[in-house]
N, C-alpha and C positions, 0 to 999 in steps of 0.2 A: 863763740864758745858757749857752752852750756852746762849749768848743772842740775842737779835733781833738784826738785821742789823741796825736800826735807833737808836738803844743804842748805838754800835758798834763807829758807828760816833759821838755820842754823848759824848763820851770819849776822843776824836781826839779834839774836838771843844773847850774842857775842857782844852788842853792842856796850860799851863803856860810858855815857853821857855825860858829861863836864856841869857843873851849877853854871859856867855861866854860859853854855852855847843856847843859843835863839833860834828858835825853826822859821824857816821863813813863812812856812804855811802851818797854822795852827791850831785848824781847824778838823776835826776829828771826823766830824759828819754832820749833816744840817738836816734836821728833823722836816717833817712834812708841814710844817706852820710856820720854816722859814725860820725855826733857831738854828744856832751853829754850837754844837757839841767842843769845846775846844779848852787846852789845856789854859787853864787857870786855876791859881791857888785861893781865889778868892772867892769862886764858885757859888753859886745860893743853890742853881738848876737842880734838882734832884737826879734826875736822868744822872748829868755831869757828873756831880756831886762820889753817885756810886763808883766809878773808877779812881781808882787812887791817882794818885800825878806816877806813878812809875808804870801802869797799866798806859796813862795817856799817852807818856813819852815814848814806851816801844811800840805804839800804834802811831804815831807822829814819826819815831823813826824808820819804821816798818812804809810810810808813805813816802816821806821824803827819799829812802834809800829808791823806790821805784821810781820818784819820781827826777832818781840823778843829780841831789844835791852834792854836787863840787865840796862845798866845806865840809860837809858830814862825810866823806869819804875822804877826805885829807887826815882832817884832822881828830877824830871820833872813831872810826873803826877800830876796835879791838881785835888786833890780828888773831887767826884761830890759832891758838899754839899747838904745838906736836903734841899728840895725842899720850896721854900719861899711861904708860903700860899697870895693864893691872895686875898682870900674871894670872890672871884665868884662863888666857885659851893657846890653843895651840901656836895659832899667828897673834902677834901681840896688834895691838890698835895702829892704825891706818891713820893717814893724814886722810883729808876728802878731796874725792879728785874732780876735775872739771874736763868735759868731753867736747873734741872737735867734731864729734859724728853724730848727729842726734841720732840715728839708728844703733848706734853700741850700748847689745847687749847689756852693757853692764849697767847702762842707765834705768833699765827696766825687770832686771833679775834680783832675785831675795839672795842674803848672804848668809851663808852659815858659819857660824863659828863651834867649833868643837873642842868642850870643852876641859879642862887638864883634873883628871879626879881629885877627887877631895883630899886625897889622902896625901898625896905630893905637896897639893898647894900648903897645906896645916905646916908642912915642914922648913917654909920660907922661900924665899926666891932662889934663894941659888938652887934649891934642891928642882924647882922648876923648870931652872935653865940647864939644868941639866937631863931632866927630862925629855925639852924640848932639842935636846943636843941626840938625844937617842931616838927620838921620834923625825928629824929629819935624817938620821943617816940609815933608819931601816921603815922607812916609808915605803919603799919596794914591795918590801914581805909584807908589811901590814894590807898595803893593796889586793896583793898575791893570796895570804890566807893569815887573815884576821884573828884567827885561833891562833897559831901558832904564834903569832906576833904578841897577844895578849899573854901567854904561857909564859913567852920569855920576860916578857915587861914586868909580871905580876914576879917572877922570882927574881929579876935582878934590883926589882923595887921595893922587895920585901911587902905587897900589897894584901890588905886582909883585911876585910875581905877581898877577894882578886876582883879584877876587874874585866868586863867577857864584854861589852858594850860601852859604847860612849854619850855621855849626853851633849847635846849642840841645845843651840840657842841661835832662833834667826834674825836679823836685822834686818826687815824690811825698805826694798825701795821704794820709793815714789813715784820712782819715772818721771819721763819728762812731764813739765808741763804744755801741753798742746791747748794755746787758747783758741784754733778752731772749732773745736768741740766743748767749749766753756760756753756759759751765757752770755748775753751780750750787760755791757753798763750801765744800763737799764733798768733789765730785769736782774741783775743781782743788788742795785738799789730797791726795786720792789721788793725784792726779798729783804732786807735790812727793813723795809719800813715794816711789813709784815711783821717781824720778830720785834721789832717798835712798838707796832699798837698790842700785841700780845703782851708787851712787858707792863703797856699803858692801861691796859685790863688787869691785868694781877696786881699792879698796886692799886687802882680804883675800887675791888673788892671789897676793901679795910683802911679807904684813902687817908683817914687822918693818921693812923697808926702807922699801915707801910709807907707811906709817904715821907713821913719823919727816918724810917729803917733805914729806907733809902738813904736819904741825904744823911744820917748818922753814921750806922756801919756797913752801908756798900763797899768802901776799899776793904772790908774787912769779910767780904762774901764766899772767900776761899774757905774760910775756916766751918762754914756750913757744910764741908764736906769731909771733914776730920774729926778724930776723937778728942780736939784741945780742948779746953774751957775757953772760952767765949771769955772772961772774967779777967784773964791774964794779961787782956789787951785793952779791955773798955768795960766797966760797969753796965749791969746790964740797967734798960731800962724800968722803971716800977710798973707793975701790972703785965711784965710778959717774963715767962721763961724762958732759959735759956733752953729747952727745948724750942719751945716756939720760936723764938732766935732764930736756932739754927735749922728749923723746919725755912723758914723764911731765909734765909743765906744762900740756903741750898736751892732754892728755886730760884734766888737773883743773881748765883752765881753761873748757874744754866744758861741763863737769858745771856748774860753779861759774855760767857764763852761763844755761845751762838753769833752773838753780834760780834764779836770779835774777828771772831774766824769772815763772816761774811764781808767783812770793812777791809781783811787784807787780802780776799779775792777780789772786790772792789778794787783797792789800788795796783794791784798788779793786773789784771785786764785794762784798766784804765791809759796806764802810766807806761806800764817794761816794754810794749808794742816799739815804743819811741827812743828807747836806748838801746846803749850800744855796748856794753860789758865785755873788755878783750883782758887776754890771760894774763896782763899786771897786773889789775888789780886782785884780778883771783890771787895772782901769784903771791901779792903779798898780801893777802889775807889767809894764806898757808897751806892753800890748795897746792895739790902735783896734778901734772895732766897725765891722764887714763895712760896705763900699759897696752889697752886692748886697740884704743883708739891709735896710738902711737903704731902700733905693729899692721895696723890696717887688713890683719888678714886672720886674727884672733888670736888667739891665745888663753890664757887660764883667768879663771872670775876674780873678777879684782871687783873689793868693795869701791861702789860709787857714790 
């Protein structure tokens, strides 16, 4: 079975974690001097320190799910639920689907959604669903001649101004992941170190200042990238602005996405090679399997 890389994490993001479930491995990453990066609340490490415990725990789940923990897949997974229709587009939202082919199209094509004008949606759902009730029974004509279809739509909808075009919005796939053409575990550990000692230079800078930032408000480095006050959440400290705060946030919370991202190519190169993911447990984490893959011989674009 297979799904797209962006479902993949979609699964991760899903997750639910319990106060009292224990990972069996809890170990984040272990630095070039032979420390181990790993969740504890008791923490001094600065490195450590900057991830919040809910940044560690979905990188500890994010490990553990590749790495096929049994208990975190029993008992922990938060199944995806059915997709809450939002009434913006023409096809409402999609479960995600998981493919028997790794060559089906649809694991590697962009999806477009077309979306329901503005003037409809203001008037509530039902008036949507009724749109969407005229739009699938003269799809034909609209195919056929787009003018003519919009003429009718725009007088039986009372639209105004009319409507003569549609705007979409695409949802990009990921496509599979192919770890032939990834790096090896290795070199995307040197790369993690790399982004290590770069992070090890920008606090060494200003070491006594960024050093304390760090282990003060690193979980709090998202907000370096927002218009909040820094205030709302922690006093700042004496002799820095909250400019300089969040000049400094914004560059540890850089570092801190970098390394992120490189830790769960890490564990998925490392790890997924040696499991075996079949369509229960997709199934009950709320996946349907592919229409296109199903028909074997294609059919129309189904989001993947």
């Amino acid at each position: 079975m297979y799904i797209t890389k962006a479902n993949f994490k979609r699964i991760i993001y899903e997750l639910d974690i319990p106060e009292w479930y224990t990972f069996d491995d809890v170990i984040i990453w272990t630095t070039p001097s032979g420390y181990d990066i790993k969740y504890s609340k008791d923490s001094t490490y600065p490195i450590s320190r900057m991830f919040s415990n809910k940044e560690k725990v979905s990188l500890l789940a994010f490990k553990a799910f590749c790495k096929g923990d049994a208990g975190l897949i029993e008992y922990i997974y938060k199944k995806v639920e059915k997709p809450t229709d939002s009434f913006r587009y023409i096809q409402p939202e999609k479960s995600p689907s998981y493919h028997s082919d790794p060559n089906c199209p649809a694991m590697k094509s962009d999806y477009e959604r077309i979306v329901i004008p503005s003037q409809i949606r203001e008037q509530g759902k039902d008036k949507v669903m009724e749109f969407r009730k005229y739009w699938n029974a003269n799809n034909e004509l609209r195919e056929q001649d787009n003018e003519a279809f919009c003429n009718r739509m725009n007088l039986i909808f009372h639209l105004d101004p009319p409507i003569r075009e549609w705007e979409t919005e695409t949802l990009y796939n990921s496509g599979i992941h192919n770890i032939e053409d990834n790096r090896s575990v290795s070199e995307i550990n040197d790369d993690i170190t790399q982004i290590f000692e770069e992070l090890v230079a920008f606090l060494k800078e200003k070491r006594k200042q960024r050093i304390y930032l760090c282990s003060e408000f690193g979980y709090l480095s998202w907000l370096g990238d927002t218009d909040e006050d820094i205030v709302t959440h922690k006093r700042i400290p004496t002799g820095c602005t909250q400019e300089e705060l969040k000049l400094f946030l914004s560059n540890l919370n850089s570092y801190k996405k970098r390394m992120s991202e490189q830790l769960k190519e890490l564990y998925m190169r490392k790890y997924i090679p040696d499991q075996n993911v079949d369509d229960s447990l997709l199934k009950s984490l709320g996946f349907e399997p592919c229409i296109i893959c199903a028909m074997n011989d294609g059919g129309q674009q189904h989001e993947g």
